[in-house]
Short mmCIF file of the C-alpha atoms (twelve columns), coordinates in Angstrom:
data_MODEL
# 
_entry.id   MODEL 
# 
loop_
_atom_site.group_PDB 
_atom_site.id 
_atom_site.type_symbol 
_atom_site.label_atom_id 
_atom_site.label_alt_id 
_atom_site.label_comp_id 
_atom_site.label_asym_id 
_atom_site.label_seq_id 
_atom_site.Cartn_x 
_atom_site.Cartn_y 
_atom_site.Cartn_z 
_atom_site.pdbx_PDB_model_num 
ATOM 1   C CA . UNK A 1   9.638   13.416 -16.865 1 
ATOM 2   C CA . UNK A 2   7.146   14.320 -19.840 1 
ATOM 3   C CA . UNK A 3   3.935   12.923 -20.931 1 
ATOM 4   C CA . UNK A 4   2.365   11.676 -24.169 1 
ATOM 5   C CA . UNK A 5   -0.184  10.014 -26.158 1 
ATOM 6   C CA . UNK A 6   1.358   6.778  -27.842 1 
ATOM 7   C CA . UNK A 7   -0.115  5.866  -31.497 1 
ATOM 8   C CA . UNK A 8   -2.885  3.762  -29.134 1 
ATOM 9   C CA . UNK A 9   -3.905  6.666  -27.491 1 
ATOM 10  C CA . UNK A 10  -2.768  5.858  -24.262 1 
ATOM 11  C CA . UNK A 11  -1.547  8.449  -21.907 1 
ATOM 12  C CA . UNK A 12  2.422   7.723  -21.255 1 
ATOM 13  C CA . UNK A 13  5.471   8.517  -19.274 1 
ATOM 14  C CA . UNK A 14  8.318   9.173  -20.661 1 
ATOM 15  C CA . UNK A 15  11.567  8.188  -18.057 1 
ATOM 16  C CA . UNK A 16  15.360  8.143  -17.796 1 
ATOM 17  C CA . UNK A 17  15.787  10.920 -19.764 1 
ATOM 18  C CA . UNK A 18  13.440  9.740  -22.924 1 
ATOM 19  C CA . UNK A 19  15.102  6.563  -22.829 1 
ATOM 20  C CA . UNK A 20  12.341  4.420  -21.051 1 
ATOM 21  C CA . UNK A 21  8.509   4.715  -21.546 1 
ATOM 22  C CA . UNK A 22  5.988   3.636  -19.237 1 
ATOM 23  C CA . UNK A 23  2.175   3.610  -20.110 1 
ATOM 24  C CA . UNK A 24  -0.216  4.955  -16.870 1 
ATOM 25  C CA . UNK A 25  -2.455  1.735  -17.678 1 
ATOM 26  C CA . UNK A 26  0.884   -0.312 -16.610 1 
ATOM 27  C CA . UNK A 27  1.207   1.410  -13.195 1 
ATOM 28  C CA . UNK A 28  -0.315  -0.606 -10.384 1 
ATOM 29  C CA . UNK A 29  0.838   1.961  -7.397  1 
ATOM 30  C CA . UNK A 30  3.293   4.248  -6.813  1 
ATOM 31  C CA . UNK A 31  4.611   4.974  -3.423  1 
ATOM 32  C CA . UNK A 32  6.384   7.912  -1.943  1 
ATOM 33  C CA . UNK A 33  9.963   7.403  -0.239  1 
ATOM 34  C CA . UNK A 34  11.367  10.769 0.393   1 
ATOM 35  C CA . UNK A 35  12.961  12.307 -2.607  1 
ATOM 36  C CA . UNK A 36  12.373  9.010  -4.406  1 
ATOM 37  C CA . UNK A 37  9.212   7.171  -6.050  1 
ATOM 38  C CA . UNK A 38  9.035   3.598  -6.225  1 
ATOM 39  C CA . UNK A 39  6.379   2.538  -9.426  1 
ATOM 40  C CA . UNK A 40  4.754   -1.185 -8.978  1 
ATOM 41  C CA . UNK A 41  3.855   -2.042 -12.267 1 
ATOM 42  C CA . UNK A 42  1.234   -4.767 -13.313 1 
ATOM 43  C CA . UNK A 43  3.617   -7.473 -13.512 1 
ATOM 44  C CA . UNK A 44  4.888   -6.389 -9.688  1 
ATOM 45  C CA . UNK A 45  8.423   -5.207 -11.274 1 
ATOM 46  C CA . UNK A 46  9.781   -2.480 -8.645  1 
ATOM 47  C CA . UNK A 47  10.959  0.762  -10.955 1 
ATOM 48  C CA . UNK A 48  12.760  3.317  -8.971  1 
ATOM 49  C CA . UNK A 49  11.965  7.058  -10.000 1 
ATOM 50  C CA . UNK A 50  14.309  9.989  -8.514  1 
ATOM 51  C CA . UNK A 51  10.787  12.040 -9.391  1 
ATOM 52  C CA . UNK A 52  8.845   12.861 -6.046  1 
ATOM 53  C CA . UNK A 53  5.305   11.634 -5.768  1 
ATOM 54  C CA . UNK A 54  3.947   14.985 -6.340  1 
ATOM 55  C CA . UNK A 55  5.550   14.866 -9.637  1 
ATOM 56  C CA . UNK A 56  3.527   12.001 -10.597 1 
ATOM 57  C CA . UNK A 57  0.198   13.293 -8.720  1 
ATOM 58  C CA . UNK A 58  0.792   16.214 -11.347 1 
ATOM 59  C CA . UNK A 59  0.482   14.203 -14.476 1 
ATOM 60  C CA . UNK A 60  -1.423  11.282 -13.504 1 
ATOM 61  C CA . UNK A 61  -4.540  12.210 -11.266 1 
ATOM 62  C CA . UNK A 62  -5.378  14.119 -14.534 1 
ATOM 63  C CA . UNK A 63  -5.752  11.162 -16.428 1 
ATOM 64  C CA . UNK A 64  -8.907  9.858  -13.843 1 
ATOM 65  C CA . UNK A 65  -7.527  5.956  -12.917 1 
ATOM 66  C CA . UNK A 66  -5.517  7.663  -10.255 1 
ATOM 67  C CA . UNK A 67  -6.171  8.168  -6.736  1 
ATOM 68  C CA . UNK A 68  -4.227  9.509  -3.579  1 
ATOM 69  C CA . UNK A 69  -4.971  7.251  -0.900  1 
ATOM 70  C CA . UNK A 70  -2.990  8.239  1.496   1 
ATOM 71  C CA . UNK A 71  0.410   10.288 2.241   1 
ATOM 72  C CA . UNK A 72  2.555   8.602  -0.171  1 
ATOM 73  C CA . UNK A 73  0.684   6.562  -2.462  1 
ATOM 74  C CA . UNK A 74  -1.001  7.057  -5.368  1 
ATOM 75  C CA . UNK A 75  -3.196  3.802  -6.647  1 
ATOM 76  C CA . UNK A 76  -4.031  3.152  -10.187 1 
ATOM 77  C CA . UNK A 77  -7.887  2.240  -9.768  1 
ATOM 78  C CA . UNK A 78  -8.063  0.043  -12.706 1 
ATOM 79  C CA . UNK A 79  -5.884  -1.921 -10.693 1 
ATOM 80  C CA . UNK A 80  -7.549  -2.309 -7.663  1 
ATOM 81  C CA . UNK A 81  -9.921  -5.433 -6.658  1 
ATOM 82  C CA . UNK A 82  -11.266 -4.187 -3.737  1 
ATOM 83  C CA . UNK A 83  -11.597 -2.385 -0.889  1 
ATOM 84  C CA . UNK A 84  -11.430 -4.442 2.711   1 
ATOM 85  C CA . UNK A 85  -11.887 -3.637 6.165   1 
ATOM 86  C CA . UNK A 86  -9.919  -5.484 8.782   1 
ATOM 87  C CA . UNK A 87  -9.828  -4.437 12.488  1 
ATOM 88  C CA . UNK A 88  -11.282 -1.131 11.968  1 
ATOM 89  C CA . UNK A 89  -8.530  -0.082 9.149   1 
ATOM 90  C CA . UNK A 90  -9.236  0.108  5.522   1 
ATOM 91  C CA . UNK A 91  -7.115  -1.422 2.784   1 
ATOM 92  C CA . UNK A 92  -7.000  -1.016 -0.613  1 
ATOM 93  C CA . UNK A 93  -6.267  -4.996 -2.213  1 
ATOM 94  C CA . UNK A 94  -4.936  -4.794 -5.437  1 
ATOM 95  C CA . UNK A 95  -5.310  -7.296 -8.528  1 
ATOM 96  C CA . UNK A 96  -1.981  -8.842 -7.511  1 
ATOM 97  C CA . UNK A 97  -3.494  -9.365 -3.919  1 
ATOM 98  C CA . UNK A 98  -1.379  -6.827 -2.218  1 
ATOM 99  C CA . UNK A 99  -3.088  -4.840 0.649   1 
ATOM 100 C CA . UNK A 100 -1.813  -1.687 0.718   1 
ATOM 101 C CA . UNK A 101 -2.955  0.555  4.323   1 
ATOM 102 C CA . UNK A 102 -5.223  3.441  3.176   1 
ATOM 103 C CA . UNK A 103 -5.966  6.420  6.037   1 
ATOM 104 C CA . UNK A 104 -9.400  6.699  7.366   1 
ATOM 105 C CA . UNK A 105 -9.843  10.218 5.682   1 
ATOM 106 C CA . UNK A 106 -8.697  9.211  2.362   1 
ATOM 107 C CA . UNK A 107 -10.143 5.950  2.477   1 
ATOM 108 C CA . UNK A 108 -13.555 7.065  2.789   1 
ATOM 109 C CA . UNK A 109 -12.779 9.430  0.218   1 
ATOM 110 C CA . UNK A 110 -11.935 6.387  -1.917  1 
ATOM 111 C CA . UNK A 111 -15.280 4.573  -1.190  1 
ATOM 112 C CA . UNK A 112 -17.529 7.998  -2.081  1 
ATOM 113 C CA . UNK A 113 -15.446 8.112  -5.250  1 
ATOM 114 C CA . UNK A 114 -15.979 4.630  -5.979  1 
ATOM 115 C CA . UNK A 115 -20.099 4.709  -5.416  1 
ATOM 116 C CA . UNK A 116 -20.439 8.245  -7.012  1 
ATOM 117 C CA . UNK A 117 -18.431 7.129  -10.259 1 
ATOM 118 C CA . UNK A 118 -19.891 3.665  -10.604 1 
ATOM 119 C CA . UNK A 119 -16.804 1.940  -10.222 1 
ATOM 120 C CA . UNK A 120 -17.064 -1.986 -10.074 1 
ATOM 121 C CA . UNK A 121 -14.707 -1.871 -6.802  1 
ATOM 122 C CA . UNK A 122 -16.251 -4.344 -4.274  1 
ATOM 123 C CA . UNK A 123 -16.250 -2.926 -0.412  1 
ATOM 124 C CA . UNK A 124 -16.226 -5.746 2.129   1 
# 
């Protein structure tokens, strides 16, 4: 996997061996399954990526829309509505109203980043 800027200047992936492209603005979530990644993109298309997770954490926590939040997934932040507690457990809701389970560590974590960048991520 390699990175670029397309003519836009948005930060890119470049897959399957050059042939496939993916812009990080497109990525919804990625989650970890062992030696495998599985990318969510906007439109909820499933892409499966024989990259690891860490692989991805390299190149796109860089780019500041990404956060870990939790052991094995990594959530685009432009892509997330909100942030909802339900029975004492966080969970991150995306745009596409998927509630992903966040840990308590790295869900506070999320809600510290969101208030000290200014993020307009409602809490409930």
């Amino acid at each position: 996997m390699k990175t670029f800027t397309n003519g836009e200047g948005k930060f890119c992936l470049k897959m399957n061996y050059g042939k496939s492209f993916l812009s990080a603005e497109e990525i919804s979530y990625i989650e970890g399954d062992g030696n495998y990644s599985i990318i969510i993109n906007k439109n909820g298309k499933q892409i499966l990526s024989s990259f690891t997770l860490r692989k991805f954490t390299d190149y796109l926590l860089d780019e500041g829309h990404f956060f870990v939040a939790r052991k094995g997934l990594l959530l685009n932040l432009q892509r997330l509505q909100r942030i909802e507690q339900k029975d004492g457990k966080l969970y991150a809701v995306m745009i596409s109203q998927r509630r992903l389970p966040l840990s308590r560590r790295k869900g506070k974590a999320l809600i510290d980043y969101i208030h000290n960048e200014g993020l307009n991520i409602s809490i409930k």
